[in-house]
C-alpha positions as CSV (number, residue, x, y, z in Angstrom):
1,X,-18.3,-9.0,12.6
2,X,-16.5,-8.4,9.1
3,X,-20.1,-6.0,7.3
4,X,-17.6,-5.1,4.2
5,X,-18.2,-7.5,1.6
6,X,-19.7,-5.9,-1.3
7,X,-19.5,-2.3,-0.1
8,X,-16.3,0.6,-0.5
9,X,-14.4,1.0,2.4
10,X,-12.2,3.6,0.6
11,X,-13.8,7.1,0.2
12,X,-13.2,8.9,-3.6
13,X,-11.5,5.5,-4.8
14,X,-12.4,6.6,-9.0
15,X,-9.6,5.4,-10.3
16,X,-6.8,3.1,-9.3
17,X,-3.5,2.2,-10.6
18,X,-2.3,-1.4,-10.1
19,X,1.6,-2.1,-10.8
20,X,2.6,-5.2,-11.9
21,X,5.5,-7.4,-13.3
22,X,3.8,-10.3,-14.0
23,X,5.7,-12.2,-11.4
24,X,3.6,-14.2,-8.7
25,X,4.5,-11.9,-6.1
26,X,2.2,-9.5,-7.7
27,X,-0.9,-11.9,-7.6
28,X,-2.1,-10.3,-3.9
29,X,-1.9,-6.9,-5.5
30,X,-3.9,-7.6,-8.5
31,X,-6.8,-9.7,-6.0
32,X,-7.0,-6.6,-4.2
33,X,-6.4,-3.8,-7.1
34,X,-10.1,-5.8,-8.9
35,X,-11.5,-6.4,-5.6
36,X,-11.5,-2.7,-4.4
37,X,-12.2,-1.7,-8.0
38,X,-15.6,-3.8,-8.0
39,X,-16.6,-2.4,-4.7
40,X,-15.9,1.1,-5.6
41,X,-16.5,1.0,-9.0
42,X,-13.3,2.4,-9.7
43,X,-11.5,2.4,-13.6
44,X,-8.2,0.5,-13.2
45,X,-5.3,1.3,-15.3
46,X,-2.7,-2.2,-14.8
47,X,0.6,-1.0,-15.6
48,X,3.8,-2.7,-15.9
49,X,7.3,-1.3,-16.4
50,X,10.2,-3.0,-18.9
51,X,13.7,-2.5,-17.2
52,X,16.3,-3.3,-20.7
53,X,18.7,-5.6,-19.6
54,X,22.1,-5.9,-21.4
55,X,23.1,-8.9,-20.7
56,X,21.4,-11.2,-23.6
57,X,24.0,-12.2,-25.5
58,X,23.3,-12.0,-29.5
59,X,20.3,-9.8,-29.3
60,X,20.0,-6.2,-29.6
61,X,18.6,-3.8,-27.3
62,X,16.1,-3.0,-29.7
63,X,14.9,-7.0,-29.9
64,X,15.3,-7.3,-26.2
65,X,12.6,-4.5,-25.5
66,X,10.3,-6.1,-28.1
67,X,10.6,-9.6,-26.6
68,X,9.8,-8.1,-23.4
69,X,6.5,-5.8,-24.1
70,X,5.4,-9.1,-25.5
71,X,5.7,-11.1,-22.7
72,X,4.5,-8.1,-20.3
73,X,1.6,-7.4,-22.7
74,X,0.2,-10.6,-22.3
75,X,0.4,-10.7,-18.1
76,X,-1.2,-7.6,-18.7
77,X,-4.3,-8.7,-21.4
78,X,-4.6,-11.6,-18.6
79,X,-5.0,-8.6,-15.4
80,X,-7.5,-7.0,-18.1
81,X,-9.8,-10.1,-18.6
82,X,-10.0,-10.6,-15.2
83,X,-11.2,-7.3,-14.5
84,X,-14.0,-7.0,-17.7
85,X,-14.8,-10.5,-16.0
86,X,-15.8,-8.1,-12.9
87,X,-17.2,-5.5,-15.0
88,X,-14.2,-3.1,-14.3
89,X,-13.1,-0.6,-17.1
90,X,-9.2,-1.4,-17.5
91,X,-6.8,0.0,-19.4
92,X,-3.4,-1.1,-19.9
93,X,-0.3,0.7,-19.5
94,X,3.7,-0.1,-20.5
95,X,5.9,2.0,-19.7
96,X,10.0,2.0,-20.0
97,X,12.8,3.7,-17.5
98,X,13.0,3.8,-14.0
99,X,10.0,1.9,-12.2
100,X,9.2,4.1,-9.3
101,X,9.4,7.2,-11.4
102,X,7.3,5.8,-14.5
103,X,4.6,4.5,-12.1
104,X,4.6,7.8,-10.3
105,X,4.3,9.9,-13.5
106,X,1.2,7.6,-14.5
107,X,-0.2,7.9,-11.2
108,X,0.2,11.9,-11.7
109,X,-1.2,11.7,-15.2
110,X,-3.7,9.7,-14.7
111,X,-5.1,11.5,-11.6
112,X,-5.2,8.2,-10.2
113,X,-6.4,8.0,-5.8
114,X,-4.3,5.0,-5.2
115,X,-1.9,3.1,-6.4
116,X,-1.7,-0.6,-5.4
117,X,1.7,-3.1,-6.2
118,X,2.8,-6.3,-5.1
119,X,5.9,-6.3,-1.9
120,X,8.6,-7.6,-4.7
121,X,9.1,-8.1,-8.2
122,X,11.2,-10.4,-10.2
123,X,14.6,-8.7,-11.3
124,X,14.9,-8.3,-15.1
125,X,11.0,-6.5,-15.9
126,X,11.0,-4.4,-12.7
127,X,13.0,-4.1,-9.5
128,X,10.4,-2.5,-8.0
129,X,10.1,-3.8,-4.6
130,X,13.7,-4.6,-4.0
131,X,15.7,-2.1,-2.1
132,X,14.7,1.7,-1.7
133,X,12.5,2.3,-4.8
134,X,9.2,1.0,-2.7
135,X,10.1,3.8,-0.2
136,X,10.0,6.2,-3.4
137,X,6.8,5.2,-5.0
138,X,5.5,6.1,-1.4
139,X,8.0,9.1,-0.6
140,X,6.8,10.6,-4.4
141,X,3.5,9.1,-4.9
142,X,0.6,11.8,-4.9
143,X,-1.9,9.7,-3.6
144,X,-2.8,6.5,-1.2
145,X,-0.3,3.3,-1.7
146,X,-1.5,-0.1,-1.0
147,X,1.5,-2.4,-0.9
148,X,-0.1,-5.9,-0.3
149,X,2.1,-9.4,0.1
150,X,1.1,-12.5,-2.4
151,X,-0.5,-14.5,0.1
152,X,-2.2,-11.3,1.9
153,X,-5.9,-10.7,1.8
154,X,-7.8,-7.7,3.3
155,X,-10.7,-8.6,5.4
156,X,-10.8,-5.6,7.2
157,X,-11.3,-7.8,9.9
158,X,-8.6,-6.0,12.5
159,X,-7.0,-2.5,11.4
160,X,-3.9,-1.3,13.2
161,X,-2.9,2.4,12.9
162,X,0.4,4.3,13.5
163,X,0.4,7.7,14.8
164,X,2.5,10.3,15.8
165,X,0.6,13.0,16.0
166,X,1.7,14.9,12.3
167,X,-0.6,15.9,9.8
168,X,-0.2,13.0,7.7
169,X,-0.6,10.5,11.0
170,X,-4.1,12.7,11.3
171,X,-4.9,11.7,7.7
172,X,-4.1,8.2,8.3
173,X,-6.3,8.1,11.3
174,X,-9.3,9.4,9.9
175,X,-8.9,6.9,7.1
176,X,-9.0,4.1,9.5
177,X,-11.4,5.1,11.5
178,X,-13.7,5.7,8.3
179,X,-12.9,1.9,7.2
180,X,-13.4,0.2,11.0
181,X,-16.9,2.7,10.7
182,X,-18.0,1.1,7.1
183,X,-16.8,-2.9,7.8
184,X,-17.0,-3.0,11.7
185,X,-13.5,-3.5,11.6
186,X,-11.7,-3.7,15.2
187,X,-9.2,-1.3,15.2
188,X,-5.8,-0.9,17.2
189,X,-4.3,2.8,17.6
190,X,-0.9,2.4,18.1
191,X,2.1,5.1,19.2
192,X,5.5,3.8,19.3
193,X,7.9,5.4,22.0
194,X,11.8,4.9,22.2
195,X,11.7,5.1,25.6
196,X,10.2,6.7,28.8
197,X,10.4,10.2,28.1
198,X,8.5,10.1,24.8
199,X,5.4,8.2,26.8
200,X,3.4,11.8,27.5
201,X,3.4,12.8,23.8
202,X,2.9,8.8,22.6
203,X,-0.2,8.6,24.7
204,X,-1.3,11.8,23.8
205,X,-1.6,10.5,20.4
206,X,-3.2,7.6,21.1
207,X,-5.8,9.4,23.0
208,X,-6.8,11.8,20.5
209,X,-7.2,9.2,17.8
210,X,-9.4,7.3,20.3
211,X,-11.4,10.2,21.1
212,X,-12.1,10.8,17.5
213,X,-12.9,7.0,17.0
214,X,-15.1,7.0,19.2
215,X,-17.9,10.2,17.9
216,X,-17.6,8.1,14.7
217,X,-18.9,5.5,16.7
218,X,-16.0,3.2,16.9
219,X,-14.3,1.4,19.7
220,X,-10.6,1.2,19.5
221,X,-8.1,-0.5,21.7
222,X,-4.8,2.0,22.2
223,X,-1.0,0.9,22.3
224,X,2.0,2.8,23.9
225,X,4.8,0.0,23.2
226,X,8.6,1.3,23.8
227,X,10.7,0.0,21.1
228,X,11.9,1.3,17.5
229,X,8.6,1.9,15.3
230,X,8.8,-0.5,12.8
231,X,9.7,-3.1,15.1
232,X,6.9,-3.1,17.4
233,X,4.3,-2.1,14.4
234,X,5.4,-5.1,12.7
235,X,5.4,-7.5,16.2
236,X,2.4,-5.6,17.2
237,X,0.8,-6.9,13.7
238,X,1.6,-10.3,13.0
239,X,0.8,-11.1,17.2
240,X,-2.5,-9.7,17.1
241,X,-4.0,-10.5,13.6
242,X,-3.9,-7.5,12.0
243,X,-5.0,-8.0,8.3
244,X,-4.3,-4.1,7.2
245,X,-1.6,-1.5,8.6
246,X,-2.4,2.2,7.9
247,X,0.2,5.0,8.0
248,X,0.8,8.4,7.1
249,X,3.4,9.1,4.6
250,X,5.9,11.3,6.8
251,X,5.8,12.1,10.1
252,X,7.8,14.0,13.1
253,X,10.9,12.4,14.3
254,X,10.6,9.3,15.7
255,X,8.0,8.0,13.2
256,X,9.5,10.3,10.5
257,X,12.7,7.4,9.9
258,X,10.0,4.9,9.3
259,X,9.5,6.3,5.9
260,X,13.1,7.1,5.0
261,X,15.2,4.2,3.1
262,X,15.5,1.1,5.3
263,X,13.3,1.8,7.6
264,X,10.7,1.8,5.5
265,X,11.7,-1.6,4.2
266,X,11.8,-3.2,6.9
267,X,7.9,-2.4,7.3
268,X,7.1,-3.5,4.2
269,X,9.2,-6.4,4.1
270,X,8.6,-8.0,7.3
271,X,4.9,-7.8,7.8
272,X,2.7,-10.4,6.6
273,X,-0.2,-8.1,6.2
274,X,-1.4,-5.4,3.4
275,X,0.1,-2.2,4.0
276,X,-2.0,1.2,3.4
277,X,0.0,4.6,3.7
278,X,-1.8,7.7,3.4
279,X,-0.7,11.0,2.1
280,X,-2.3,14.2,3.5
Protein backbone atom coordinates (compact mmCIF):
# COMPACT_ATOMS: atom_id res chain seq x y z
CA UNK A 1 0.00 0.00 0.00
CA UNK A 2 1.08 3.43 -1.58
CA UNK A 3 1.46 5.66 2.57
CA UNK A 4 3.14 8.70 0.47
CA UNK A 5 0.51 11.04 -0.21
CA UNK A 6 1.06 14.21 1.54
CA UNK A 7 4.51 13.37 3.05
CA UNK A 8 8.42 14.00 1.47
CA UNK A 9 9.82 11.03 0.17
CA UNK A 10 13.01 13.07 -0.81
CA UNK A 11 15.34 13.85 2.16
CA UNK A 12 16.92 17.78 2.09
CA UNK A 13 14.61 18.59 -1.02
CA UNK A 14 14.83 22.89 -0.04
CA UNK A 15 14.95 23.99 -3.15
CA UNK A 16 14.19 22.65 -6.62
CA UNK A 17 14.78 23.78 -10.06
CA UNK A 18 12.13 22.83 -12.69
CA UNK A 19 13.20 23.34 -16.53
CA UNK A 20 10.74 24.05 -18.90
CA UNK A 21 10.03 25.10 -22.50
CA UNK A 22 6.56 25.53 -22.34
CA UNK A 23 5.90 22.73 -24.68
CA UNK A 24 3.45 19.90 -23.45
CA UNK A 25 6.09 17.51 -23.11
CA UNK A 26 7.10 19.49 -20.14
CA UNK A 27 3.57 19.18 -18.40
CA UNK A 28 4.76 15.75 -16.31
CA UNK A 29 7.73 17.65 -15.13
CA UNK A 30 6.00 20.61 -13.89
CA UNK A 31 3.08 18.05 -11.99
CA UNK A 32 5.82 16.60 -10.31
CA UNK A 33 8.37 19.76 -9.80
CA UNK A 34 4.78 21.41 -7.51
CA UNK A 35 3.89 18.10 -6.28
CA UNK A 36 7.28 17.36 -4.58
CA UNK A 37 7.62 21.01 -3.81
CA UNK A 38 4.25 20.92 -1.66
CA UNK A 39 5.32 17.87 0.09
CA UNK A 40 8.69 19.09 0.90
CA UNK A 41 8.02 22.43 1.23
CA UNK A 42 10.65 23.22 -1.07
CA UNK A 43 11.14 27.02 -3.05
CA UNK A 44 10.96 26.29 -6.80
CA UNK A 45 12.76 28.35 -9.24
CA UNK A 46 10.79 27.39 -13.01
CA UNK A 47 13.32 28.24 -15.54
CA UNK A 48 13.18 28.31 -19.14
CA UNK A 49 15.96 28.78 -21.65
CA UNK A 50 15.51 31.06 -25.20
CA UNK A 51 17.70 29.30 -27.95
CA UNK A 52 17.87 32.57 -30.94
CA UNK A 53 16.94 31.14 -34.03
CA UNK A 54 18.05 32.85 -37.31
CA UNK A 55 15.92 31.79 -39.45
CA UNK A 56 12.91 34.46 -39.20
CA UNK A 57 12.96 36.20 -42.17
CA UNK A 58 12.54 40.23 -41.69
CA UNK A 59 13.12 40.31 -38.02
CA UNK A 60 16.26 40.98 -36.23
CA UNK A 61 17.90 39.06 -33.69
CA UNK A 62 17.37 41.53 -31.31
CA UNK A 63 13.26 41.33 -32.02
CA UNK A 64 13.44 37.64 -32.21
CA UNK A 65 14.70 37.35 -28.52
CA UNK A 66 12.11 39.88 -27.38
CA UNK A 67 9.22 37.91 -29.08
CA UNK A 68 10.48 34.91 -27.42
CA UNK A 69 11.00 35.99 -23.53
CA UNK A 70 7.43 37.08 -24.12
CA UNK A 71 6.01 34.06 -25.04
CA UNK A 72 8.38 32.01 -22.50
CA UNK A 73 7.45 34.61 -19.79
CA UNK A 74 4.04 33.91 -19.94
CA UNK A 75 4.35 29.73 -19.81
CA UNK A 76 6.41 30.65 -17.02
CA UNK A 77 3.84 33.33 -14.93
CA UNK A 78 1.32 30.27 -15.71
CA UNK A 79 4.09 27.46 -13.87
CA UNK A 80 4.18 30.33 -11.06
CA UNK A 81 0.30 30.61 -10.48
CA UNK A 82 0.11 27.18 -10.24
CA UNK A 83 2.52 26.86 -7.68
CA UNK A 84 1.33 30.14 -5.27
CA UNK A 85 -2.01 28.15 -5.98
CA UNK A 86 -0.08 25.32 -3.76
CA UNK A 87 1.44 27.80 -1.47
CA UNK A 88 4.98 27.18 -3.14
CA UNK A 89 7.46 30.23 -3.23
CA UNK A 90 8.45 30.44 -7.01
CA UNK A 91 10.64 32.38 -8.71
CA UNK A 92 11.14 32.61 -12.27
CA UNK A 93 14.16 32.39 -14.28
CA UNK A 94 15.11 33.10 -18.30
CA UNK A 95 18.01 32.44 -19.25
CA UNK A 96 19.87 32.66 -22.93
CA UNK A 97 22.85 30.28 -24.52
CA UNK A 98 23.22 26.75 -24.37
CA UNK A 99 20.36 24.86 -22.33
CA UNK A 100 22.23 22.27 -20.49
CA UNK A 101 24.92 24.64 -19.47
CA UNK A 102 22.49 27.65 -18.45
CA UNK A 103 20.26 25.26 -16.41
CA UNK A 104 23.38 23.74 -14.81
CA UNK A 105 24.83 27.23 -13.88
CA UNK A 106 21.37 28.08 -12.13
CA UNK A 107 21.26 24.85 -10.50
CA UNK A 108 24.91 25.77 -9.17
CA UNK A 109 23.89 29.23 -8.26
CA UNK A 110 21.05 28.66 -6.86
CA UNK A 111 22.22 25.81 -4.59
CA UNK A 112 19.34 24.07 -5.90
CA UNK A 113 19.04 19.71 -4.51
CA UNK A 114 17.28 18.69 -7.69
CA UNK A 115 16.59 19.60 -10.77
CA UNK A 116 13.51 18.24 -12.53
CA UNK A 117 12.69 18.70 -16.67
CA UNK A 118 10.45 17.18 -19.03
CA UNK A 119 12.09 13.88 -21.50
CA UNK A 120 11.86 16.47 -24.72
CA UNK A 121 11.37 19.84 -25.69
CA UNK A 122 10.10 21.60 -28.76
CA UNK A 123 13.04 22.71 -31.06
CA UNK A 124 13.26 26.52 -31.49
CA UNK A 125 13.04 27.68 -27.24
CA UNK A 126 15.16 24.66 -26.11
CA UNK A 127 16.54 21.50 -27.47
CA UNK A 128 16.99 20.24 -24.32
CA UNK A 129 15.99 16.71 -24.43
CA UNK A 130 16.92 15.92 -27.88
CA UNK A 131 20.18 14.19 -28.44
CA UNK A 132 23.12 14.31 -25.91
CA UNK A 133 22.44 17.47 -23.93
CA UNK A 134 19.98 15.40 -21.31
CA UNK A 135 23.11 13.18 -20.70
CA UNK A 136 24.88 16.54 -19.83
CA UNK A 137 22.42 18.15 -17.51
CA UNK A 138 23.02 14.72 -15.71
CA UNK A 139 26.84 14.20 -16.53
CA UNK A 140 27.36 18.15 -15.10
CA UNK A 141 24.51 18.56 -12.83
CA UNK A 142 25.66 19.00 -9.08
CA UNK A 143 22.73 17.54 -7.58
CA UNK A 144 19.69 14.80 -8.06
CA UNK A 145 17.86 14.92 -11.79
CA UNK A 146 14.37 13.93 -12.13
CA UNK A 147 13.70 13.52 -15.80
CA UNK A 148 9.88 12.57 -15.91
CA UNK A 149 7.72 11.70 -19.37
CA UNK A 150 4.40 13.88 -20.06
CA UNK A 151 2.11 11.24 -19.27
CA UNK A 152 4.34 9.87 -16.20
CA UNK A 153 3.20 10.10 -12.66
CA UNK A 154 5.13 9.01 -9.54
CA UNK A 155 3.22 6.94 -7.16
CA UNK A 156 5.92 5.47 -5.60
CA UNK A 157 4.05 2.55 -5.93
CA UNK A 158 7.06 0.12 -7.35
CA UNK A 159 10.77 1.51 -7.35
CA UNK A 160 13.32 -0.28 -9.44
CA UNK A 161 17.06 0.40 -8.76
CA UNK A 162 20.29 -0.11 -10.75
CA UNK A 163 23.48 -1.06 -9.21
CA UNK A 164 26.79 -1.86 -9.86
CA UNK A 165 28.37 -1.69 -6.92
CA UNK A 166 30.19 2.19 -7.37
CA UNK A 167 29.92 4.81 -5.08
CA UNK A 168 27.32 6.62 -6.91
CA UNK A 169 25.21 3.03 -7.32
CA UNK A 170 25.61 3.11 -3.28
CA UNK A 171 24.05 6.57 -3.18
CA UNK A 172 21.33 5.62 -5.45
CA UNK A 173 20.48 2.68 -3.29
CA UNK A 174 20.27 4.29 -0.12
CA UNK A 175 17.91 6.83 -1.78
CA UNK A 176 15.59 4.17 -2.80
CA UNK A 177 15.60 2.35 -0.02
CA UNK A 178 14.87 5.70 2.01
CA UNK A 179 11.75 6.30 -0.37
CA UNK A 180 10.26 2.39 -0.41
CA UNK A 181 10.91 3.03 3.77
CA UNK A 182 8.72 6.49 3.73
CA UNK A 183 5.75 5.33 0.98
CA UNK A 184 5.89 1.42 1.39
CA UNK A 185 7.01 1.39 -1.93
CA UNK A 186 7.94 -2.20 -3.41
CA UNK A 187 11.14 -2.04 -4.54
CA UNK A 188 13.23 -4.12 -7.24
CA UNK A 189 17.22 -4.14 -6.97
CA UNK A 190 18.41 -4.79 -10.17
CA UNK A 191 22.28 -5.71 -11.55
CA UNK A 192 22.60 -6.13 -15.16
CA UNK A 193 25.29 -8.67 -16.33
CA UNK A 194 26.64 -9.09 -20.05
CA UNK A 195 27.07 -12.39 -19.66
CA UNK A 196 28.07 -15.41 -17.32
CA UNK A 197 31.22 -14.27 -15.99
CA UNK A 198 30.04 -10.95 -14.61
CA UNK A 199 27.13 -13.02 -12.55
CA UNK A 200 29.41 -13.32 -9.12
CA UNK A 201 30.03 -9.51 -8.96
CA UNK A 202 26.17 -8.76 -10.38
CA UNK A 203 24.80 -10.75 -7.54
CA UNK A 204 27.04 -9.50 -5.15
CA UNK A 205 25.52 -6.20 -5.79
CA UNK A 206 22.21 -7.18 -5.56
CA UNK A 207 22.85 -8.78 -2.30
CA UNK A 208 24.34 -6.01 -0.48
CA UNK A 209 21.62 -3.66 -1.49
CA UNK A 210 19.11 -6.20 -0.22
CA UNK A 211 20.92 -6.62 2.96
CA UNK A 212 20.85 -3.03 3.55
CA UNK A 213 17.03 -2.84 2.59
CA UNK A 214 16.29 -4.98 4.71
CA UNK A 215 17.74 -3.23 8.52
CA UNK A 216 15.74 -0.29 7.01
CA UNK A 217 13.01 -2.53 7.26
CA UNK A 218 12.26 -3.10 3.61
CA UNK A 219 11.62 -6.10 1.56
CA UNK A 220 13.08 -6.00 -1.89
CA UNK A 221 12.90 -8.52 -4.69
CA UNK A 222 16.68 -8.85 -6.52
CA UNK A 223 17.36 -9.13 -10.42
CA UNK A 224 20.51 -10.64 -12.07
CA UNK A 225 19.15 -10.30 -15.89
CA UNK A 226 22.10 -10.90 -18.72
CA UNK A 227 21.70 -8.40 -21.36
CA UNK A 228 23.05 -4.79 -22.11
CA UNK A 229 21.96 -2.40 -19.10
CA UNK A 230 19.72 -0.18 -20.42
CA UNK A 231 17.97 -2.73 -22.27
CA UNK A 232 16.94 -4.93 -19.54
CA UNK A 233 16.40 -1.82 -17.04
CA UNK A 234 14.07 -0.49 -19.44
CA UNK A 235 12.26 -4.19 -20.21
CA UNK A 236 12.70 -4.89 -16.66
CA UNK A 237 10.45 -1.49 -16.06
CA UNK A 238 7.78 -1.16 -18.36
CA UNK A 239 7.06 -5.38 -17.67
CA UNK A 240 6.78 -5.07 -14.09
CA UNK A 241 5.18 -1.66 -13.38
CA UNK A 242 7.72 0.26 -12.32
CA UNK A 243 6.52 3.95 -11.81
CA UNK A 244 10.27 5.44 -10.79
CA UNK A 245 13.84 4.20 -11.92
CA UNK A 246 16.73 5.32 -9.64
CA UNK A 247 20.36 5.45 -10.75
CA UNK A 248 23.60 6.69 -9.85
CA UNK A 249 25.18 9.20 -12.02
CA UNK A 250 28.49 7.11 -13.12
CA UNK A 251 29.42 3.91 -12.46
CA UNK A 252 32.21 1.08 -13.16
CA UNK A 253 32.26 -0.41 -16.58
CA UNK A 254 29.44 -2.11 -17.53
CA UNK A 255 26.98 0.34 -15.96
CA UNK A 256 29.47 3.25 -16.53
CA UNK A 257 28.29 3.46 -20.69
CA UNK A 258 24.76 3.87 -19.46
CA UNK A 259 25.55 7.35 -18.57
CA UNK A 260 27.84 8.20 -21.58
CA UNK A 261 25.93 9.77 -24.83
CA UNK A 262 23.50 7.22 -26.35
CA UNK A 263 23.30 5.12 -23.89
CA UNK A 264 22.07 7.24 -21.68
CA UNK A 265 19.29 8.20 -24.20
CA UNK A 266 18.14 5.27 -24.84
CA UNK A 267 17.16 5.10 -20.89
CA UNK A 268 15.57 8.14 -20.95
CA UNK A 269 13.96 7.82 -24.05
CA UNK A 270 12.49 4.45 -24.04
CA UNK A 271 11.10 4.11 -20.58
CA UNK A 272 7.65 5.18 -19.83
CA UNK A 273 8.36 5.82 -16.30
CA UNK A 274 10.03 9.00 -14.28
CA UNK A 275 13.63 8.63 -14.13
CA UNK A 276 15.63 9.70 -10.80
CA UNK A 277 19.57 9.73 -11.02
CA UNK A 278 21.52 10.33 -8.05
CA UNK A 279 24.88 12.02 -7.69
CA UNK A 280 27.13 10.95 -4.72
Amino acid sequence: MNTCAGTCPLSGLRKILLATDGSQFCEGAIREAIRFAANCSSKVYAMSVVEILTDYEGFSPQKIEEMMDLEIKKHLETVKARALNEKIDCEIIIAHGEPYREIVDVATAKNVDMIVVGRRGKTGVTKLFMGQVAAKVIGYAPCRVLVVPRASKIEFKKLLIATDGSKHSEKAVSEAIGIAKCCGSELLILSAMRDESEQKEAQTNVSKAAELAQKEGVNAEILTPVGRSYDVIVETAGGRGVDLIIMGTYGKAGLKKMFMGSSTEKVLGHTGCAVLVIKA
